[in-house]
N, CA and C atoms as a LAMMPS dump frame, in Angstrom:
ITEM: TIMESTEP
0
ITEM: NUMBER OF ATOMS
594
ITEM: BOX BOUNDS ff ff ff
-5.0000000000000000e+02 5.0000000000000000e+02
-5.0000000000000000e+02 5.0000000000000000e+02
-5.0000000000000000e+02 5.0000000000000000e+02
ITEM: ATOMS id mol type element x y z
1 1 1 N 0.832 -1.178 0
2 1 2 C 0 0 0
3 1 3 C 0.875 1.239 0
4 2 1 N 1.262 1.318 -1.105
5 2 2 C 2.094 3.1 -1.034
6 2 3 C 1.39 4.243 -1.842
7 3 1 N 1.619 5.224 -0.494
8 3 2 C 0.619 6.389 -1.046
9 3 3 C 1.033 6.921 -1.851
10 4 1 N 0.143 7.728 -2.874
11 4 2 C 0.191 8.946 -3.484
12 4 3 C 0.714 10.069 -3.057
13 5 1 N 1.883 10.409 -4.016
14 5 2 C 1.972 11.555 -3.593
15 5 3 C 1.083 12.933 -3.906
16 6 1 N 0.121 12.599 -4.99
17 6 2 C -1.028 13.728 -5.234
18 6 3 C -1.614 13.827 -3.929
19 7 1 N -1.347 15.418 -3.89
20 7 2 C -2.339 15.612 -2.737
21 7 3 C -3.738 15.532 -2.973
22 8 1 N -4.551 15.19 -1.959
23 8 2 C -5.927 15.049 -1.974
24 8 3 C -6.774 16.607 -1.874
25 9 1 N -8.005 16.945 -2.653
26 9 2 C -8.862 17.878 -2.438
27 9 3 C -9.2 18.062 -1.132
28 10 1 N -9.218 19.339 -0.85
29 10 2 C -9.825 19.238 1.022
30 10 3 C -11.354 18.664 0.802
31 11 1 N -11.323 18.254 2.136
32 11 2 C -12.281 17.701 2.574
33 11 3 C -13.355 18.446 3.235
34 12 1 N -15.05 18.558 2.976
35 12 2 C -15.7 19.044 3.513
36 12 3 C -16.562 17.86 4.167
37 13 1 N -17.049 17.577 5.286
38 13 2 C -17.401 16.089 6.07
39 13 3 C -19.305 16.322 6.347
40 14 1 N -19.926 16.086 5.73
41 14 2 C -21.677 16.791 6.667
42 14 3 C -22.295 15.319 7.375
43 15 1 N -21.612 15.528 8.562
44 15 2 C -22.317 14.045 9.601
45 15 3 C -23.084 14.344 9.932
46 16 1 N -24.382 13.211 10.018
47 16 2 C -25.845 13.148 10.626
48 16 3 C -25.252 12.509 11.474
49 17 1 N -25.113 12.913 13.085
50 17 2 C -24.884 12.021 14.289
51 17 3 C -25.925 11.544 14.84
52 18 1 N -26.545 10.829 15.469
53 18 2 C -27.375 10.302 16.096
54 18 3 C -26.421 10.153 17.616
55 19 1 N -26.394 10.741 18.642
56 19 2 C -25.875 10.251 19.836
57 19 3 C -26.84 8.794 20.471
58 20 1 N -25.571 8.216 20.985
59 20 2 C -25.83 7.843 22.04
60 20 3 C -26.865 8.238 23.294
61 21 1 N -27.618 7.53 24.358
62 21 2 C -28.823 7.899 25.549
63 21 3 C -28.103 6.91 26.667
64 22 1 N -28.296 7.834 27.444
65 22 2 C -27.186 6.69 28.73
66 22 3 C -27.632 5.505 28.686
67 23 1 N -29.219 5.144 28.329
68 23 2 C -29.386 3.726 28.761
69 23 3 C -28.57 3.009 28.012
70 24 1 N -27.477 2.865 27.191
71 24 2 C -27.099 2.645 25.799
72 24 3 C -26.383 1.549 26.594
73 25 1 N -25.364 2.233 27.542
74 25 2 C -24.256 1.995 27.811
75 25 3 C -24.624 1.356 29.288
76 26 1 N -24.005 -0.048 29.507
77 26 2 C -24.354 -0.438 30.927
78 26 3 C -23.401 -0.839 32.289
79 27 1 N -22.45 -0.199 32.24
80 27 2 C -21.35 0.103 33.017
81 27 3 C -21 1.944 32.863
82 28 1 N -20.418 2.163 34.305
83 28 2 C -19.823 3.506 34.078
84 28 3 C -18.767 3.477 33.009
85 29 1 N -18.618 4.902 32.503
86 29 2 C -17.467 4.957 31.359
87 29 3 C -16.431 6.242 31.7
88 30 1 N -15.753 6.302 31.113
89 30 2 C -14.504 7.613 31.179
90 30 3 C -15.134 8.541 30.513
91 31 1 N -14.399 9.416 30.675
92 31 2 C -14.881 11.086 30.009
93 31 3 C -14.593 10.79 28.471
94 32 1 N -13.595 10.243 27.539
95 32 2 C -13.106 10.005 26.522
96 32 3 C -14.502 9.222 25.485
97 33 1 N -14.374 8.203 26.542
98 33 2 C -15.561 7.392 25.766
99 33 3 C -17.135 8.162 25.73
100 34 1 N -17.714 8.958 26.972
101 34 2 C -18.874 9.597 27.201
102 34 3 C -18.36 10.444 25.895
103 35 1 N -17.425 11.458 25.75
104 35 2 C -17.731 12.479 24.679
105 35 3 C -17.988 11.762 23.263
106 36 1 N -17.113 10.691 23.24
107 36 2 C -17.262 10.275 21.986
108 36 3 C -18.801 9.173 21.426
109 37 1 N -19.284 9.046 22.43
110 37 2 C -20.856 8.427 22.418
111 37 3 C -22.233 9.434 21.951
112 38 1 N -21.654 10.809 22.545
113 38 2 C -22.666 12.201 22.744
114 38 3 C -22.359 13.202 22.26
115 39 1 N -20.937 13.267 21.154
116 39 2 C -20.841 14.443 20.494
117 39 3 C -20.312 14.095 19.091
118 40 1 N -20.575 15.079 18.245
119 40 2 C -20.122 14.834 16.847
120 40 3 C -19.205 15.384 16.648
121 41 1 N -18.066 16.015 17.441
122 41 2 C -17.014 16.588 16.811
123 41 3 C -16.088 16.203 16.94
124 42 1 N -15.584 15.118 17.944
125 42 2 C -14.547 14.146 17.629
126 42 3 C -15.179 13.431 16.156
127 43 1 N -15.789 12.711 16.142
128 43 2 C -16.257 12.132 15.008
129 43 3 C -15.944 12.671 13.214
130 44 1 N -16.36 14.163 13.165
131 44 2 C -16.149 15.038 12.288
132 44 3 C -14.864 15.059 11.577
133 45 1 N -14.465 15.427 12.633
134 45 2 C -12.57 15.155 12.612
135 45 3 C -11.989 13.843 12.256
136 46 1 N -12.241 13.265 13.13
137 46 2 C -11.554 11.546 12.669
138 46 3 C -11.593 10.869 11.714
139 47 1 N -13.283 10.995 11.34
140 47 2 C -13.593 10.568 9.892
141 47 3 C -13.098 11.804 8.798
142 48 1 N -13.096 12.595 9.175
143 48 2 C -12.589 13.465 7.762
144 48 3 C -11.644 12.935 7.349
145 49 1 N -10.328 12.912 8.455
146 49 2 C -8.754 12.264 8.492
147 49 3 C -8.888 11.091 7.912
148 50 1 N -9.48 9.742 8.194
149 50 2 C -9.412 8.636 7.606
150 50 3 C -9.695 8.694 6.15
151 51 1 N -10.958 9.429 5.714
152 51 2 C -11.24 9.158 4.257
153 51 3 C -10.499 10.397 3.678
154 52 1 N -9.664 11.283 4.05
155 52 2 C -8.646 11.714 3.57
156 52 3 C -7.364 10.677 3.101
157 53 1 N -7.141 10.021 4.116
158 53 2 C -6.387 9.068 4.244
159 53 3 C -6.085 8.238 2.86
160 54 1 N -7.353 7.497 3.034
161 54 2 C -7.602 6.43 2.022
162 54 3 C -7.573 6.872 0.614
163 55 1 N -8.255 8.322 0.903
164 55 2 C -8.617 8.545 -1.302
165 55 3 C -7.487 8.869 -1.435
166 56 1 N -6.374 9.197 -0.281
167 56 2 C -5.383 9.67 -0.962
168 56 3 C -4.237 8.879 -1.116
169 57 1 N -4.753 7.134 -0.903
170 57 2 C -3.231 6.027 -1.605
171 57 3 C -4.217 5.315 -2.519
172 58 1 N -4.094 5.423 -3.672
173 58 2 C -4.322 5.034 -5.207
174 58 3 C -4.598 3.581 -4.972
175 59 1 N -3.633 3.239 -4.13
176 59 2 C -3.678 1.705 -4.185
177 59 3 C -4.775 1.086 -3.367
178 60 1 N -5.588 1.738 -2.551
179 60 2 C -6.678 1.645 -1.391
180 60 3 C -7.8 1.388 -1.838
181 61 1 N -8.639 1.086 -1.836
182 61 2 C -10.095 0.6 -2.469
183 61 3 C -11.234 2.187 -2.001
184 62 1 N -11.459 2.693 -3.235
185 62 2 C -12.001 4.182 -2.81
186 62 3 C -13.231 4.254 -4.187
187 63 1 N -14.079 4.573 -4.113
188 63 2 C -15.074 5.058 -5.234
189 63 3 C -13.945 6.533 -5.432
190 64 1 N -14.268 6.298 -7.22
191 64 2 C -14.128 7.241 -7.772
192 64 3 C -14.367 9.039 -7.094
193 65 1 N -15.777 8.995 -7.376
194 65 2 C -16.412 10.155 -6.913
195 65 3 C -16.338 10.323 -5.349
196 66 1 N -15.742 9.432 -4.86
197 66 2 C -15.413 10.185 -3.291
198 66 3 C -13.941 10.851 -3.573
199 67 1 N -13.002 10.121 -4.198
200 67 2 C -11.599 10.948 -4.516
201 67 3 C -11.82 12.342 -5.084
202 68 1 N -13.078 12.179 -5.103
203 68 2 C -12.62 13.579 -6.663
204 68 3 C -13.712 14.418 -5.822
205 69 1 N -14.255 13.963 -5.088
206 69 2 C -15.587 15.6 -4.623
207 69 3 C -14.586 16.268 -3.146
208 70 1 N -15.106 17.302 -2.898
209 70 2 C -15.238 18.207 -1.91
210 70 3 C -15.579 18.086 -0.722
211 71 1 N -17.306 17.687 -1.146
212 71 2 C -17.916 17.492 0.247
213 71 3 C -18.398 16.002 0.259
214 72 1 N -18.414 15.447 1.453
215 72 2 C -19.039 13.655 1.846
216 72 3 C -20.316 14.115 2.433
217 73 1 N -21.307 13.704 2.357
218 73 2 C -22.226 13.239 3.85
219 73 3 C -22.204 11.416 4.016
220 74 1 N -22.242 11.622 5.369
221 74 2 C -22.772 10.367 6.033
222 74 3 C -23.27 10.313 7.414
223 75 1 N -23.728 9.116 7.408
224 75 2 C -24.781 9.205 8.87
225 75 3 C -23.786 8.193 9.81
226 76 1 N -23.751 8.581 11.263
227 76 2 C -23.409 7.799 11.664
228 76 3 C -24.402 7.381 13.677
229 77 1 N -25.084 6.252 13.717
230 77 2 C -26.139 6.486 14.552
231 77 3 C -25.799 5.301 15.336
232 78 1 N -25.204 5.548 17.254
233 78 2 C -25.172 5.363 18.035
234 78 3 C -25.956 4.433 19.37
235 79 1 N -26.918 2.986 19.064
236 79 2 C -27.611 3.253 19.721
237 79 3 C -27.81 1.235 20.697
238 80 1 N -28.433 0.797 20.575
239 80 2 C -28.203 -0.439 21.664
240 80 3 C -28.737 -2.096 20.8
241 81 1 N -28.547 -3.018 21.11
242 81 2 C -28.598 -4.078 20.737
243 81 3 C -30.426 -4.333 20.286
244 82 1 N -31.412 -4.084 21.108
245 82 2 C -32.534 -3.803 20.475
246 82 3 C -33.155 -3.272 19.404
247 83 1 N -32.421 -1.813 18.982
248 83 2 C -32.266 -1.655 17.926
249 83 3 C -31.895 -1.613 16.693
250 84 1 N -30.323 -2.443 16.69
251 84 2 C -29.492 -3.096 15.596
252 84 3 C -30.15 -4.311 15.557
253 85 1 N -30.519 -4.903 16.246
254 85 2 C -31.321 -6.345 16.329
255 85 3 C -32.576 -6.617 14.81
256 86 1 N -33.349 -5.109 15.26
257 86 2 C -34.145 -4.71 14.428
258 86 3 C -34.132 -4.714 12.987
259 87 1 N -32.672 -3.757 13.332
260 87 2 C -32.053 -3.142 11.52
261 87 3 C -31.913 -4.571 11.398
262 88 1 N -30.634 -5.139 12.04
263 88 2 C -30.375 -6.551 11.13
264 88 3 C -31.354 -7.247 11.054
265 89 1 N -32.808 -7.409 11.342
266 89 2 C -33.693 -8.705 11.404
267 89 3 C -34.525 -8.299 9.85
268 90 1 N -34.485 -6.659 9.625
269 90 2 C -34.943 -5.787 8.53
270 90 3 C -34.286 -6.165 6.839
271 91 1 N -33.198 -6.21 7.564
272 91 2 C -31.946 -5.555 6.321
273 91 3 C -31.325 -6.885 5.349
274 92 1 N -31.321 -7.908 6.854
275 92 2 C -30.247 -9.077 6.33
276 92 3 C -31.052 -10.261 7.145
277 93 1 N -32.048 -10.27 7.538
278 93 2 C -32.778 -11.005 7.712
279 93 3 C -32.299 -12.181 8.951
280 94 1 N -31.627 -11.665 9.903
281 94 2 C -30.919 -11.654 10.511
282 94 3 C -31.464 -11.138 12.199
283 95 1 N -32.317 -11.823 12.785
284 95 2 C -32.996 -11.6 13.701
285 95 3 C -32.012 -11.558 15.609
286 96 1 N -30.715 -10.817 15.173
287 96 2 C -29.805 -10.916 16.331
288 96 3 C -28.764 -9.746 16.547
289 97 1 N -28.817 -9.328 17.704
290 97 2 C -27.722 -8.072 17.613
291 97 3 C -26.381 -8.486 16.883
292 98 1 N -26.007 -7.786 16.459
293 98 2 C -24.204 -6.965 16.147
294 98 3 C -23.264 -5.843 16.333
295 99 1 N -22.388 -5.97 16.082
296 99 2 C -21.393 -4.726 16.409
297 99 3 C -21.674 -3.608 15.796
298 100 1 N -22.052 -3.691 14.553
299 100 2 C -21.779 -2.807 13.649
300 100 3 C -22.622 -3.175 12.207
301 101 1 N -23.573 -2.321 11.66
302 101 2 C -24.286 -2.379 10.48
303 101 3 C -23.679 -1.485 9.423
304 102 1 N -23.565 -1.72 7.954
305 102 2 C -23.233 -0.513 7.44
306 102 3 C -24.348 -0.243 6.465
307 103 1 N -24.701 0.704 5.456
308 103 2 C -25.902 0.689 4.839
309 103 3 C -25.066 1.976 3.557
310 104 1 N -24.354 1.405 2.722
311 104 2 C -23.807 2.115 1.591
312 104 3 C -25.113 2.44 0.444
313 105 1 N -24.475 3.748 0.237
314 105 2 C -25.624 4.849 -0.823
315 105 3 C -24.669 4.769 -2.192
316 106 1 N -23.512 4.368 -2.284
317 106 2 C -22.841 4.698 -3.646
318 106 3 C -22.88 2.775 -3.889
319 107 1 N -23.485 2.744 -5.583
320 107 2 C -23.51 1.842 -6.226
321 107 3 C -22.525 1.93 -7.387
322 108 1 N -21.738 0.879 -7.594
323 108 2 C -20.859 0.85 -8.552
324 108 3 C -21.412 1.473 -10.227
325 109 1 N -22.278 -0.183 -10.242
326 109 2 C -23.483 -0.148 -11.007
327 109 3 C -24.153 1.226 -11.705
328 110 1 N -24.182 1.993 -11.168
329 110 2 C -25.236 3.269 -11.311
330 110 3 C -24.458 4.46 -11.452
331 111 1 N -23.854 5.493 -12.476
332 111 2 C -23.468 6.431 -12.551
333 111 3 C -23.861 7.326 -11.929
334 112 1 N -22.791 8.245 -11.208
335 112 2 C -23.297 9.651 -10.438
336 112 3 C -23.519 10.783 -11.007
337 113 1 N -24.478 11.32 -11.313
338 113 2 C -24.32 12.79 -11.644
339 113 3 C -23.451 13.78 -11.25
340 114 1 N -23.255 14.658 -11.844
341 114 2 C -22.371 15.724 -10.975
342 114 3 C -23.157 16.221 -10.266
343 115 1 N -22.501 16.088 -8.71
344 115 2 C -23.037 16.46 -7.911
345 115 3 C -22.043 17.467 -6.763
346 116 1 N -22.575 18.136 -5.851
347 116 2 C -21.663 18.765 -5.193
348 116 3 C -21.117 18.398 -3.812
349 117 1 N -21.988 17.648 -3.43
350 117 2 C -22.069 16.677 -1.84
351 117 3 C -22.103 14.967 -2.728
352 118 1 N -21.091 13.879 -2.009
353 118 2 C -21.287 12.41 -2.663
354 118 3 C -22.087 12.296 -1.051
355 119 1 N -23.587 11.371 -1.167
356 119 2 C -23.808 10.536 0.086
357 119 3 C -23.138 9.528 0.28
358 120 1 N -22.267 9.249 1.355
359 120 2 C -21.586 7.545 1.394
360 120 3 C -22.534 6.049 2.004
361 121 1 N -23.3 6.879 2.873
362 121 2 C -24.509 6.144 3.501
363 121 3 C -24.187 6.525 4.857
364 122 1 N -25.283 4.967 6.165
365 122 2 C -25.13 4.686 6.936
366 122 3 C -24.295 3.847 7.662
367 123 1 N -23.618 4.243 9.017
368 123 2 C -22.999 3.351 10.185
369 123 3 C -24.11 3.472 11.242
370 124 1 N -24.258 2.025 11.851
371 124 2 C -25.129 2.132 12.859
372 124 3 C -24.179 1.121 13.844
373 125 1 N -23.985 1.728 14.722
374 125 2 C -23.219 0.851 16.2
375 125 3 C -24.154 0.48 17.245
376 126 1 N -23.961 -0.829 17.746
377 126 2 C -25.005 -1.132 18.88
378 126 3 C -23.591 -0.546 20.246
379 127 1 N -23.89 0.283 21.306
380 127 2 C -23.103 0.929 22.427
381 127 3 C -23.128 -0.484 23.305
382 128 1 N -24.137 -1.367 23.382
383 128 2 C -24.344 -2.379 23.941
384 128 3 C -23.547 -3.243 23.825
385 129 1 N -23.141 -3.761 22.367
386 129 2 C -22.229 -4.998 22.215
387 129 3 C -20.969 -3.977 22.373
388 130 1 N -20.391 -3.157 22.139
389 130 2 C -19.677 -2.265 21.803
390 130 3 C -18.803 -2.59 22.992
391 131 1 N -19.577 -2.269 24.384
392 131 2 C -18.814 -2.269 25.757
393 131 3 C -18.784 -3.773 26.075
394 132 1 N -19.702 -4.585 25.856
395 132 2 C -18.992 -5.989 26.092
396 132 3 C -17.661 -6.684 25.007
397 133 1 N -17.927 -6.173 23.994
398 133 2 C -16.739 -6.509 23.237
399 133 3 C -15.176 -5.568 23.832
400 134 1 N -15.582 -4.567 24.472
401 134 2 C -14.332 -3.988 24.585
402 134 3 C -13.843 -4.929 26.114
403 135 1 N -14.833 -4.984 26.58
404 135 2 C -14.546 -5.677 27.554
405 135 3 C -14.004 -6.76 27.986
406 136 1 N -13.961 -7.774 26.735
407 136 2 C -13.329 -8.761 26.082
408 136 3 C -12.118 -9.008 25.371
409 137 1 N -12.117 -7.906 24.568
410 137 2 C -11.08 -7.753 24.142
411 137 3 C -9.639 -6.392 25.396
412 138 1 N -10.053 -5.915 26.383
413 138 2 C -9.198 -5.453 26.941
414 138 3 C -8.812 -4.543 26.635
415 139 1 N -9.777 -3.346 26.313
416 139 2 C -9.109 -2.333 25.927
417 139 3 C -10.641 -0.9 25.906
418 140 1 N -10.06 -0.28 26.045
419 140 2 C -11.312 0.955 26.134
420 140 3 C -12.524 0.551 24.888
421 141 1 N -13.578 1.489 25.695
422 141 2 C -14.801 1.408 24.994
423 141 3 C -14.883 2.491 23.434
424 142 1 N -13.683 3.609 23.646
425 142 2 C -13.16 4.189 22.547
426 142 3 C -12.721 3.721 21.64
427 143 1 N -11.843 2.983 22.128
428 143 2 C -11.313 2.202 20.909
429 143 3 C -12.092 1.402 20.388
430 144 1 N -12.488 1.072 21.1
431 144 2 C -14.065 -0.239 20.045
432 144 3 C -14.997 0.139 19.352
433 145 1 N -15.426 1.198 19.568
434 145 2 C -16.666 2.567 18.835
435 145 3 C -15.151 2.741 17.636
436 146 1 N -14.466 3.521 17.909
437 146 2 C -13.794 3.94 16.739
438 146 3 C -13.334 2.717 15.744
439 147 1 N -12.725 1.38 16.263
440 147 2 C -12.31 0.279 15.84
441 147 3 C -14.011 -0.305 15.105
442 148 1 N -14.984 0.132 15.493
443 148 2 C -16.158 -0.617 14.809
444 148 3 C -16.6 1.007 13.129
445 149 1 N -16.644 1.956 14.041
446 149 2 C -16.641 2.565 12.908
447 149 3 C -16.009 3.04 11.945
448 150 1 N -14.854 2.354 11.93
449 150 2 C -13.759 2.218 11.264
450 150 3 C -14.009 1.731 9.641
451 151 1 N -14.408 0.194 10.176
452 151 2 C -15.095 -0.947 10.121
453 151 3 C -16.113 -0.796 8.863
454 152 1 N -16.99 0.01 9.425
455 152 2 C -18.266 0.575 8.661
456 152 3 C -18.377 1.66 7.647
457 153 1 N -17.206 2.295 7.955
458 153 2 C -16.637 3.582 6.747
459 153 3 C -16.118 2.581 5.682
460 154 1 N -15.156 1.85 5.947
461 154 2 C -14.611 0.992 5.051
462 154 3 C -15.754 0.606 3.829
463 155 1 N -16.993 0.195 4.736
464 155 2 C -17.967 -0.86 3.604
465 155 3 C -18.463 0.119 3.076
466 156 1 N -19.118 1.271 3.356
467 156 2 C -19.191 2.589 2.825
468 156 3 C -18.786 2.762 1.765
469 157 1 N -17.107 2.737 1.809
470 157 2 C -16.366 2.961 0.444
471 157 3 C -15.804 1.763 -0.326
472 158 1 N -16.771 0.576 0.261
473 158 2 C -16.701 -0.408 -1.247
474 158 3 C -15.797 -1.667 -0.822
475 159 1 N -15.219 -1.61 0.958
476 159 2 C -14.805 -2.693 0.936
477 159 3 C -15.918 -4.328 1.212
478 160 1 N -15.152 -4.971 1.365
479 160 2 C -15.608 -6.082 1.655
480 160 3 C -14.323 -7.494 2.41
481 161 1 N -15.061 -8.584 2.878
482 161 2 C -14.281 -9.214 3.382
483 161 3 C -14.911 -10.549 3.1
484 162 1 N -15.457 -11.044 1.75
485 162 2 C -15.608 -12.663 1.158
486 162 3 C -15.176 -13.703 1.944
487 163 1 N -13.472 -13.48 2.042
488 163 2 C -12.663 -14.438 2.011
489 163 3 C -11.538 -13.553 3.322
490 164 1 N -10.896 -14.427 3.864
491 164 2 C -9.764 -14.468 4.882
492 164 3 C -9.024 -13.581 4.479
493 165 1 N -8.406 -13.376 3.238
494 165 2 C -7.621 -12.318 2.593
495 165 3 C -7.807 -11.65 2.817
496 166 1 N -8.821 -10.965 2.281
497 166 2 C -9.423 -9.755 1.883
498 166 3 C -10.071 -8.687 4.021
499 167 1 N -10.182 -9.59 4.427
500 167 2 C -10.787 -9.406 6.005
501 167 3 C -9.129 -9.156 6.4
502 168 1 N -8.2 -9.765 5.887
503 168 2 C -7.3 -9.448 6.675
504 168 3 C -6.512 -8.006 6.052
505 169 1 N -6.826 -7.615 4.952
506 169 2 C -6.317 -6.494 4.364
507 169 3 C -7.289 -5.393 5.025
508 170 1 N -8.726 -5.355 5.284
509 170 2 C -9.229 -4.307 5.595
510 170 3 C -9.124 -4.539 7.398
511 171 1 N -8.705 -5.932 8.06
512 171 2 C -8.503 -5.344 9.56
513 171 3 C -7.033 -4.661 9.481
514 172 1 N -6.233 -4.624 8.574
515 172 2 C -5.176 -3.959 8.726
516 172 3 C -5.343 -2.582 8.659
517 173 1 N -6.059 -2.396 7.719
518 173 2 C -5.82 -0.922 7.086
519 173 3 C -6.951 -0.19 8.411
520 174 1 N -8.025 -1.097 8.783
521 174 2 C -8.354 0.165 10.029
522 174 3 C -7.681 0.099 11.475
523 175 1 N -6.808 -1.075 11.616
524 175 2 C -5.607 -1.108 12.572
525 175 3 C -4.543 -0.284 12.274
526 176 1 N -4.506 0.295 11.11
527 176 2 C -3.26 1.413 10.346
528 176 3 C -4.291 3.044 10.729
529 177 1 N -5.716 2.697 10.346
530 177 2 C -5.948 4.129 10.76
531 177 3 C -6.059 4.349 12.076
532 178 1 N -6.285 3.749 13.139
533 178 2 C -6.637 3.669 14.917
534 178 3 C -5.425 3.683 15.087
535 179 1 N -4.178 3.606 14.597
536 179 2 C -3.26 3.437 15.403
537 179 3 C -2.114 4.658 14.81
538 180 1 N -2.204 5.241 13.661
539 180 2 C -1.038 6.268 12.825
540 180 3 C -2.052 7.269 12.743
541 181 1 N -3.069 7.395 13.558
542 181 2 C -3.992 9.109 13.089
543 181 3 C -4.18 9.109 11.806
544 182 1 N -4.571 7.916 11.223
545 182 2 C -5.282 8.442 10.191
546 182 3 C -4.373 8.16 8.667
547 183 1 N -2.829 7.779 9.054
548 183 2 C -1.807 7.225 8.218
549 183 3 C -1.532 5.938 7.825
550 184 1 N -2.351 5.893 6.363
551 184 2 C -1.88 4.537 6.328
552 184 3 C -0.524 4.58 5.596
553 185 1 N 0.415 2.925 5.966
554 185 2 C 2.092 3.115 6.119
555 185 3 C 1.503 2.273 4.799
556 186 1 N 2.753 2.005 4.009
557 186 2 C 2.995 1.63 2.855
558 186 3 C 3.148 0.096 3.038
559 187 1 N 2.642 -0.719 1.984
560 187 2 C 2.806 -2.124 2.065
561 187 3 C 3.423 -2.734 3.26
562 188 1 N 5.161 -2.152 2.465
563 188 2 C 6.497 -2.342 2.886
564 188 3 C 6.801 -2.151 4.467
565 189 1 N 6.057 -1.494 5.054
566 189 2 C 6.017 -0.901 6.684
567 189 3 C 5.462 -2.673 7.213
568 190 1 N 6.327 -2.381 8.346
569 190 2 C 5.551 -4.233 9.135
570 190 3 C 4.236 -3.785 9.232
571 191 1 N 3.711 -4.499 9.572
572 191 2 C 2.357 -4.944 9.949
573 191 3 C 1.855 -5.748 11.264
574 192 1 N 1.157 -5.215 12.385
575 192 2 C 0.989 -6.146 13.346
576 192 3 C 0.164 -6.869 12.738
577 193 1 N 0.23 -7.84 13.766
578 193 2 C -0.568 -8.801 13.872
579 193 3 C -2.014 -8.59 14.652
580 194 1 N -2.827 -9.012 13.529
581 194 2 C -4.449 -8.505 14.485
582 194 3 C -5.162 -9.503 15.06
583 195 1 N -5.626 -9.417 16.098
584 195 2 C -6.494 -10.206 16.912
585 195 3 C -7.933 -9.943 16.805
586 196 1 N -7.879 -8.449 16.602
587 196 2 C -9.509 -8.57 16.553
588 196 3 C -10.417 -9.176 15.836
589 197 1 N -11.571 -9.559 16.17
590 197 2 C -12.27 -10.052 14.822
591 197 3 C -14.014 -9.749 15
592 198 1 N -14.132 -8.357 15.257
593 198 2 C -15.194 -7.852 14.821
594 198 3 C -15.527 -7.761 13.65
């Protein structure tokens, strides 16, 4: 994975947040994790940085028309295992909570008009599995919200994970953005080893 040196167009980001509601969450949490459950401006930021990130190494899996526009919208909505339960029993027929839903608006298939805003779609996080998975895995409830919506931006912009390969190229690349601010390192850079398997 070696980046481009073309610089990328700035980025204009228009997030629909949906916060988080305390019942979400069922243990006390840190100040880090509360802001990032109940405000959109860590969010704003982070995601701008990542899909800066990405459109800007050639070699990264990116829709066209997200490299090349200005402004993104996407939604990203915060909320508990009852209600992802729902989406998934809706969507994928799939009558059981999860970590993380994604709900992509750009079709390969279907040419974009010129437009001035690209929609990328929806991320929907259950806060519920969110804190038992972090809890499991040993490590803040931040990192698991960001490590899941990571996750969900990815499918957004067209990834996927079929096969073992391919799951292991996109847990890298959002283990490259959670961990370098937003830098992904070039092929050639080591690579940890990932454990997670959300």
């Amino acid at each position: 994975m070696s980046a481009s040196t073309e610089r990328p167009v700035d980025l204009e980001l228009d997030l629909s947040f949906h916060a988080a509601s305390e019942s979400h969450w069922t243990e006390p949490i840190d100040s880090e994790s509360r802001n990032r459950l109940t405000s959109a401006s860590a969010w704003e930021q982070e995601l701008t940085t990542w899909i800066q990130s990405i459109r800007s190494d050639l070699t990264l899996t990116c829709p066209t028309e997200v490299r090349q526009t200005q402004s993104l919208s996407l939604g990203l909505q915060l909320t508990d295992d009852a209600n992802i339960s729902e989406l998934n029993a809706s969507w994928r027929q799939k009558p059981e909570a999860t970590d993380v839903l994604s709900f992509p608006a750009l079709d390969n298939n279907i040419p974009m008009p010129g437009t001035s805003c690209v929609e990328l779609g929806d991320i929907v996080v259950s806060v519920t599995t969110a804190q038992r998975q972090a809890k499991e895995h040993q490590h803040s409830l931040d990192r698991e919200l960001r490590w899941l919506v990571s996750h969900g931006l990815l499918h957004l912009l067209g990834w996927d994970h079929p096969n073992s390969s391919s799951l292991d190229e996109m847990l890298s690349c959002q283990e490259h953005l959670l961990s370098n601010d937003g830098k992904v390192p070039s092929h050639s850079d080591s690579i940890a080893t990932i454990t997670d398997d959300s």
